[in-house]
C-alpha positions as a Markdown table, in Angstrom:
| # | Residue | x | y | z |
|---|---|---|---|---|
| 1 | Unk | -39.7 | -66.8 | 9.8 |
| 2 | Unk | -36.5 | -68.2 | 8.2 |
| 3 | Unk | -34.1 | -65.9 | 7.3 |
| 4 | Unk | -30.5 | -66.7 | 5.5 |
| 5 | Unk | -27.4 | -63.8 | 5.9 |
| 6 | Unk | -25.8 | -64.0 | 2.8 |
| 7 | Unk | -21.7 | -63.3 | 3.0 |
| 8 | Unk | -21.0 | -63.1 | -0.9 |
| 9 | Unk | -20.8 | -59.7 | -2.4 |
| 10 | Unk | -21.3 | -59.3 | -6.2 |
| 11 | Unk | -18.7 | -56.7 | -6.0 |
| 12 | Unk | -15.8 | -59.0 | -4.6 |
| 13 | Unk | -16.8 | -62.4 | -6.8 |
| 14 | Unk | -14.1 | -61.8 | -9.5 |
| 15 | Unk | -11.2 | -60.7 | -7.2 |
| 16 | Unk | -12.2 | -63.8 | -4.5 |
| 17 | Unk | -12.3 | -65.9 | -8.2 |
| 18 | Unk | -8.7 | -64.6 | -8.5 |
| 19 | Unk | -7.5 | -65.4 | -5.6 |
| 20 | Unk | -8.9 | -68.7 | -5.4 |
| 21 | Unk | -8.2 | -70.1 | -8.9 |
| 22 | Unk | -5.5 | -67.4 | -10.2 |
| 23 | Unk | -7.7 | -66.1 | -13.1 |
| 24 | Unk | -10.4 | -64.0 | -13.5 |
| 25 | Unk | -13.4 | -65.7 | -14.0 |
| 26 | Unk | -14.9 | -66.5 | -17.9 |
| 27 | Unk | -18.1 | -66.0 | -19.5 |
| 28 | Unk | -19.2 | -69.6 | -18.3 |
| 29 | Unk | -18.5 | -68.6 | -14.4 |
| 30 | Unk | -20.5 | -65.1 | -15.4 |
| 31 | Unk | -23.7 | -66.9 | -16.9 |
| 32 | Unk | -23.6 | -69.3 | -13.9 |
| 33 | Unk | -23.4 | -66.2 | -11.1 |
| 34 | Unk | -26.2 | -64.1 | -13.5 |
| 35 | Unk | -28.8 | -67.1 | -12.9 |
| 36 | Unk | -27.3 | -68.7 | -9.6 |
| 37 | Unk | -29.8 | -67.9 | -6.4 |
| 38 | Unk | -28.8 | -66.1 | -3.7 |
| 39 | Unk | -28.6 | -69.9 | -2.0 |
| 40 | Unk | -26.6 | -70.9 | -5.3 |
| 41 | Unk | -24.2 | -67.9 | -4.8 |
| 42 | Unk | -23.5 | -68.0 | -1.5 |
| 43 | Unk | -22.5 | -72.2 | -1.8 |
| 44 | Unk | -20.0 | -71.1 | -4.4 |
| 45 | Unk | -18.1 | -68.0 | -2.8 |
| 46 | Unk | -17.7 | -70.9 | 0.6 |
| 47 | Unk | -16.3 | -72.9 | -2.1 |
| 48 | Unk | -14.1 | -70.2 | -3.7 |
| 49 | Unk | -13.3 | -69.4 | 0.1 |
| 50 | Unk | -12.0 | -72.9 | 0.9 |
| 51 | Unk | -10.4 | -73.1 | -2.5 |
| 52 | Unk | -8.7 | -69.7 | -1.2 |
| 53 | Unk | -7.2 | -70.8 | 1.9 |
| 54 | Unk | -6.0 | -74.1 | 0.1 |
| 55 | Unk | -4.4 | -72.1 | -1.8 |
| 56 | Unk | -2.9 | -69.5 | 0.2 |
| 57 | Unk | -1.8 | -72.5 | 2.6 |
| 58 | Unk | 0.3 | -74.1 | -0.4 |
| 59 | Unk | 2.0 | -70.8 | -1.5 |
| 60 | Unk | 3.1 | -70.9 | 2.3 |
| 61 | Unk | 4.4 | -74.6 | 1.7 |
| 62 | Unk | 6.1 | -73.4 | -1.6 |
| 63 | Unk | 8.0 | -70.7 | 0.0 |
| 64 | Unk | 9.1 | -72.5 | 3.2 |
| 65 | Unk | 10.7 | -75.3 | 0.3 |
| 66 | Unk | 12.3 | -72.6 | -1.5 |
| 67 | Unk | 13.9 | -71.4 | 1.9 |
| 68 | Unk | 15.0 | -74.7 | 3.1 |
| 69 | Unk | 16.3 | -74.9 | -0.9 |
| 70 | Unk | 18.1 | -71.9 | -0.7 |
| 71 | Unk | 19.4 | -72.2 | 2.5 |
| 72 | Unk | 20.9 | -75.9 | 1.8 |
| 73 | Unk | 22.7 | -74.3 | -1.4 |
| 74 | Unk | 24.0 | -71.8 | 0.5 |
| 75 | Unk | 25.4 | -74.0 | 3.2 |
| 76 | Unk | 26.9 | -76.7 | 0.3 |
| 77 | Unk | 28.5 | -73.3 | -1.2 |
| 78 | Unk | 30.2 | -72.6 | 1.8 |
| 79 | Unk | 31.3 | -75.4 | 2.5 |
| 80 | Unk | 32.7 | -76.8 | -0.9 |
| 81 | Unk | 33.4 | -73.3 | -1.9 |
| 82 | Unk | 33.0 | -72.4 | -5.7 |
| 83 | Unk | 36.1 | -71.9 | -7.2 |
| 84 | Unk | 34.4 | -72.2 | -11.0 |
| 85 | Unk | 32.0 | -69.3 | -10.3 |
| 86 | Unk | 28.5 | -69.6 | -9.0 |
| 87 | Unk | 26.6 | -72.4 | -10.2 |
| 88 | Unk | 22.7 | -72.8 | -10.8 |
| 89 | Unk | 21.2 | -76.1 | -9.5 |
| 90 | Unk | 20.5 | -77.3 | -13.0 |
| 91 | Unk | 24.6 | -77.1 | -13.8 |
| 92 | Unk | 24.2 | -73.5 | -15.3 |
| 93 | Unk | 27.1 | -71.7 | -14.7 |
Protein backbone atom coordinates (compact mmCIF):
# COMPACT_ATOMS: atom_id res chain seq x y z
CA UNK A 1 0.00 0.00 0.00
CA UNK A 2 1.42 3.40 -0.91
CA UNK A 3 0.45 6.06 1.03
CA UNK A 4 1.59 10.02 0.47
CA UNK A 5 1.40 12.56 3.88
CA UNK A 6 0.39 15.63 2.45
CA UNK A 7 1.90 18.90 4.37
CA UNK A 8 -0.19 21.72 2.47
CA UNK A 9 -3.19 22.96 4.29
CA UNK A 10 -5.97 24.69 2.20
CA UNK A 11 -6.39 26.90 5.09
CA UNK A 12 -2.69 28.41 5.06
CA UNK A 13 -2.22 28.50 1.00
CA UNK A 14 -3.03 32.27 0.69
CA UNK A 15 -0.99 33.49 3.74
CA UNK A 16 2.15 30.88 2.73
CA UNK A 17 1.29 32.69 -1.09
CA UNK A 18 1.94 35.93 0.90
CA UNK A 19 4.72 35.29 2.29
CA UNK A 20 6.36 33.75 -0.45
CA UNK A 21 5.59 36.16 -3.33
CA UNK A 22 4.28 39.31 -1.19
CA UNK A 23 0.66 39.25 -2.60
CA UNK A 24 -2.21 37.38 -2.14
CA UNK A 25 -2.80 35.06 -4.69
CA UNK A 26 -5.28 35.95 -8.00
CA UNK A 27 -8.02 34.15 -9.58
CA UNK A 28 -5.47 32.32 -11.97
CA UNK A 29 -3.48 30.83 -8.66
CA UNK A 30 -7.33 30.00 -7.22
CA UNK A 31 -8.48 28.04 -10.46
CA UNK A 32 -5.09 26.19 -10.49
CA UNK A 33 -5.33 25.12 -6.47
CA UNK A 34 -9.46 24.29 -7.27
CA UNK A 35 -8.33 21.63 -9.95
CA UNK A 36 -4.64 20.85 -8.79
CA UNK A 37 -4.37 17.09 -7.12
CA UNK A 38 -3.53 16.53 -3.81
CA UNK A 39 0.12 15.48 -5.65
CA UNK A 40 -0.24 18.89 -7.63
CA UNK A 41 -0.82 20.77 -4.38
CA UNK A 42 1.54 19.58 -2.27
CA UNK A 43 4.61 20.21 -5.32
CA UNK A 44 3.40 23.77 -5.17
CA UNK A 45 3.20 24.73 -1.38
CA UNK A 46 7.33 22.95 -1.38
CA UNK A 47 7.71 25.44 -4.01
CA UNK A 48 6.02 28.35 -2.26
CA UNK A 49 8.10 27.05 0.75
CA UNK A 50 11.46 27.31 -0.95
CA UNK A 51 10.32 30.60 -2.55
CA UNK A 52 9.63 31.47 1.29
CA UNK A 53 12.89 30.90 2.74
CA UNK A 54 14.55 32.66 -0.46
CA UNK A 55 12.87 35.27 0.47
CA UNK A 56 13.05 35.57 4.08
CA UNK A 57 16.96 34.89 3.63
CA UNK A 58 17.20 38.21 1.32
CA UNK A 59 15.10 40.50 3.68
CA UNK A 60 17.94 39.31 6.17
CA UNK A 61 20.59 40.37 3.49
CA UNK A 62 18.70 43.71 3.00
CA UNK A 63 18.75 44.54 6.51
CA UNK A 64 22.31 43.65 7.42
CA UNK A 65 23.14 46.33 4.09
CA UNK A 66 21.10 48.88 5.60
CA UNK A 67 23.01 48.44 9.00
CA UNK A 68 26.42 48.34 7.54
CA UNK A 69 24.81 51.68 5.47
CA UNK A 70 23.76 53.31 8.41
CA UNK A 71 26.46 52.55 10.44
CA UNK A 72 29.16 53.84 7.76
CA UNK A 73 26.99 57.29 7.68
CA UNK A 74 27.11 57.49 11.14
CA UNK A 75 30.77 56.97 11.44
CA UNK A 76 31.61 59.66 8.20
CA UNK A 77 29.16 62.03 10.45
CA UNK A 78 31.30 61.78 13.19
CA UNK A 79 34.09 62.14 11.89
CA UNK A 80 33.58 65.10 9.27
CA UNK A 81 31.00 66.52 11.54
CA UNK A 82 27.99 68.33 9.95
CA UNK A 83 28.15 71.76 10.35
CA UNK A 84 25.40 72.44 7.41
CA UNK A 85 22.76 70.27 9.22
CA UNK A 86 22.09 66.62 8.64
CA UNK A 87 22.36 65.56 5.29
CA UNK A 88 20.45 62.65 3.38
CA UNK A 89 22.66 60.35 1.19
CA UNK A 90 21.07 61.69 -1.98
CA UNK A 91 22.37 65.50 -0.98
CA UNK A 92 18.94 66.35 0.65
CA UNK A 93 19.39 68.49 3.34
Amino acid sequence: MNTKNYTFDNDLISDLHKDAHGYRPREHFWSFWAEATDAEKQAEWDELLIAMDNRNQQYIIDQNNAITDFELLVANTIINGSPAGYIMADGRK
